[in-house]
C-alpha positions in Angstrom: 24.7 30.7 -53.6 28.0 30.0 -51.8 30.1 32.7 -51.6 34.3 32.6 -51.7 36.6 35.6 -51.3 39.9 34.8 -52.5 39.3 30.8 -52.5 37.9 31.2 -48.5 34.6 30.1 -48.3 32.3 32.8 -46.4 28.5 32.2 -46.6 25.9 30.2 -47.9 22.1 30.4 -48.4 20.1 33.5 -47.8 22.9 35.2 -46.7 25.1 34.3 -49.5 22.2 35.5 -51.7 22.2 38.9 -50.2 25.6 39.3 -50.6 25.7 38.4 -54.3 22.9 40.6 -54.6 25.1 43.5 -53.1 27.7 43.3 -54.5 26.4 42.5 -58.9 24.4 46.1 -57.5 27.8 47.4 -56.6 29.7 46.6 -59.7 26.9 46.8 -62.4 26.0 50.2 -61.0 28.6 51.7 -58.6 26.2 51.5 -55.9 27.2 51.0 -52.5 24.6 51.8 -50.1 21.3 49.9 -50.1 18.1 49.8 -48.2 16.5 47.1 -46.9 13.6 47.4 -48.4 14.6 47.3 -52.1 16.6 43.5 -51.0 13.5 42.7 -49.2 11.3 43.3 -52.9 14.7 40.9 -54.8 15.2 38.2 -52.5 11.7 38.1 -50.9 11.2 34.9 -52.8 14.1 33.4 -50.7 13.3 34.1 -47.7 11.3 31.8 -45.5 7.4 32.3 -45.3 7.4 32.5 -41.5 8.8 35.3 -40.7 10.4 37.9 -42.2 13.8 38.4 -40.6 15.8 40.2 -43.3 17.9 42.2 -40.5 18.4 39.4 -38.5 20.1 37.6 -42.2 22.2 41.2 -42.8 23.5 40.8 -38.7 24.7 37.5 -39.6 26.2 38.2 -42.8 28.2 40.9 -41.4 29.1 39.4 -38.4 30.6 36.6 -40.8 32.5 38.5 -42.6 33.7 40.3 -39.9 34.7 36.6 -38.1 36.5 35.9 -41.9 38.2 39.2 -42.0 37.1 39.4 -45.3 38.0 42.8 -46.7 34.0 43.0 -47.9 32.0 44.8 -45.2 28.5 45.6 -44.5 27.9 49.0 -42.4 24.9 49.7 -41.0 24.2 53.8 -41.7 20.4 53.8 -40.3 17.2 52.4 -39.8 16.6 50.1 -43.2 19.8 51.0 -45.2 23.2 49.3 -45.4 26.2 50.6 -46.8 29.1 47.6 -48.9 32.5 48.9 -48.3 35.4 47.0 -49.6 39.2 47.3 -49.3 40.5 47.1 -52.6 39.3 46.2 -56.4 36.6 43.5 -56.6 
């Protein structure tokens, strides 16, 4: 599940999994915002037995991303949902 934006590698793993996740959502439906809950019920298989730390994976993704100045963001809009902004085509 590695991730590249314009031949730059970003992420890996979980993360890379979310965002792959986001963004087939965003371009097989036009969506762009997205609760946590619905990725939870997706990539729940994923994500480590132990503990559940979706947010803490979606902090990190955008935080790398950020770090990358990729032009792919992830906003947070309120408690459980997520909004994918991008700056240009995809």
């Amino acid at each position: 599940d590695s991730i590249f934006v314009d031949g730059n590698y970003i992420v890996k793993g979980v993360a890379g999994a979310l965002l792959r996740l986001m963004l087939e959502w965003h371009l097989g439906e036009g969506r762009s915002e997205f609760t946590n809950r619905e990725m939870r019920l997706v990539a729940g298989a994923r994500m480590p037995e132990i503990k559940d730390n979706l947010e803490t994976r979606l902090l990190l993704l955008r935080r790398r991303l950020e770090e990358k100045q990729a032009p792919i963001k992830i906003v947070r809009i309120g408690r459980g949902r997520v909004r994918l902004e991008t700056e240009g085509p995809l």
